[in-house]
C-alpha positions as CSV (number, residue, x, y, z in Angstrom):
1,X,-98.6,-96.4,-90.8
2,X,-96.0,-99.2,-91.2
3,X,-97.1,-101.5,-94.2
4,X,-96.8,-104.2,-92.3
5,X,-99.0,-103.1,-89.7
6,X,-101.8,-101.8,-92.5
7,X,-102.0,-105.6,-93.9
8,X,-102.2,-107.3,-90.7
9,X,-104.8,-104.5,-89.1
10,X,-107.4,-104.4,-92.3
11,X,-106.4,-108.3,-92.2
12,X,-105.5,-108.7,-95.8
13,X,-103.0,-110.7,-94.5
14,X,-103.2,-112.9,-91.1
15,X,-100.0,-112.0,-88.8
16,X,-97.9,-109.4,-88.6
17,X,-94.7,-111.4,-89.2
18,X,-96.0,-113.2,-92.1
19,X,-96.4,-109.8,-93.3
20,X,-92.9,-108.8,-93.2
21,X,-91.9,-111.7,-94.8
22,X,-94.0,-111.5,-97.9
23,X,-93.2,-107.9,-98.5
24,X,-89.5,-108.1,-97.7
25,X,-89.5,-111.2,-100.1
26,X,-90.5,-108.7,-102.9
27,X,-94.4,-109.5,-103.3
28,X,-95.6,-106.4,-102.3
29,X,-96.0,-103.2,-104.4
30,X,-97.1,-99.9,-102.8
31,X,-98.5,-97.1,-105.6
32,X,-96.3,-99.6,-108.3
33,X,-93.1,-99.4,-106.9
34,X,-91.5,-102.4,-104.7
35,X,-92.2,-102.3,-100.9
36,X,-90.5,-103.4,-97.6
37,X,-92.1,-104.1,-93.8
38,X,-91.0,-100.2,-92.9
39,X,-92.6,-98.5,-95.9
40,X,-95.5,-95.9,-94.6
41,X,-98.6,-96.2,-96.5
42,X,-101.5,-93.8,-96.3
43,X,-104.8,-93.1,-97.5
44,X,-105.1,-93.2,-101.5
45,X,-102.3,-95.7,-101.7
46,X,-102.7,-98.6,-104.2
47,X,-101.1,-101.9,-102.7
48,X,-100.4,-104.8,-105.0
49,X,-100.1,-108.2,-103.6
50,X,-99.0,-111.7,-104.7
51,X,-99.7,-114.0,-102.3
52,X,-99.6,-117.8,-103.7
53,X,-101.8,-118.0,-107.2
54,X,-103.8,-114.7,-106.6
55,X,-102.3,-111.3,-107.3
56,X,-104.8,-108.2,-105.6
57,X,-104.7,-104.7,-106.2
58,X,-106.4,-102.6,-103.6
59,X,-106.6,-99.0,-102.7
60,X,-106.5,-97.8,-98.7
61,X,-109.6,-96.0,-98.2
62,X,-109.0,-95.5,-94.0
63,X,-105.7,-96.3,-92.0
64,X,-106.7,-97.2,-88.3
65,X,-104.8,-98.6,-85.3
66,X,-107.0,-101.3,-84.2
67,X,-110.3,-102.7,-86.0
68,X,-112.8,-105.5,-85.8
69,X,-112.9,-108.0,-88.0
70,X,-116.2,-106.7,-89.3
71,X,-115.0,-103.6,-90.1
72,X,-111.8,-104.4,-91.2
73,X,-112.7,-104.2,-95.0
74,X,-113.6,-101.1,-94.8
75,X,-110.2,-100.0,-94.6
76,X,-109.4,-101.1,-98.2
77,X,-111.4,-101.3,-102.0
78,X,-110.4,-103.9,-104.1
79,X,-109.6,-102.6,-107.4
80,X,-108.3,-105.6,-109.5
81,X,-108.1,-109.8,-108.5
82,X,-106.6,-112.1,-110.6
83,X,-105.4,-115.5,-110.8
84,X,-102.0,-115.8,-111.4
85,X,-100.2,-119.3,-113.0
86,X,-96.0,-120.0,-112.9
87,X,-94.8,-121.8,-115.3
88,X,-91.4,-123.9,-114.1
89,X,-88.4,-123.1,-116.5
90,X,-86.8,-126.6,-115.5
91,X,-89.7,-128.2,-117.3
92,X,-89.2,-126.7,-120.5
């Protein structure tokens, strides 16, 4: 399955286009290497994703075409959450 499509399906992330944009903006890591939209992800796979101030590391535990929203955890484990902070160079 399309990464893009895994995120938006087990609802880690809302819409499918916002999807491709934050992974084809570098954000998104699949088994620690640097992912696009197209790259196919499969069971076992370790995703790591910065999105604003949090950086998550799951692992894909099902891939499914469709879901519920109840059941759409299930498709994921979250291994590692952590707050991230920037610091602005200009400031300095």
């Amino acid at each position: 399955m399309r990464l893009d499509k895994f995120l938006k399906v087990s609802r880690l992330i809302k819409r499918r286009t916002l999807a491709k944009e934050v992974s084809d903006q570098g954000r998104i890591e699949v088994n620690g290497k640097e992912a696009k939209a197209s790259t196919s992800v499969k069971v076992g796979d370790e995703l790591t994703l910065r999105l604003g101030q949090r950086k998550i590391t799951v692992r894909i535990e099902r891939i499914q075409e469709t879901t519920r929203k109840e059941e759409a955890a299930e498709m994921y484990t979250i291994i590692n959450e952590e707050k991230v902070s920037y610091t602005d160079d200009r400031l300095e």
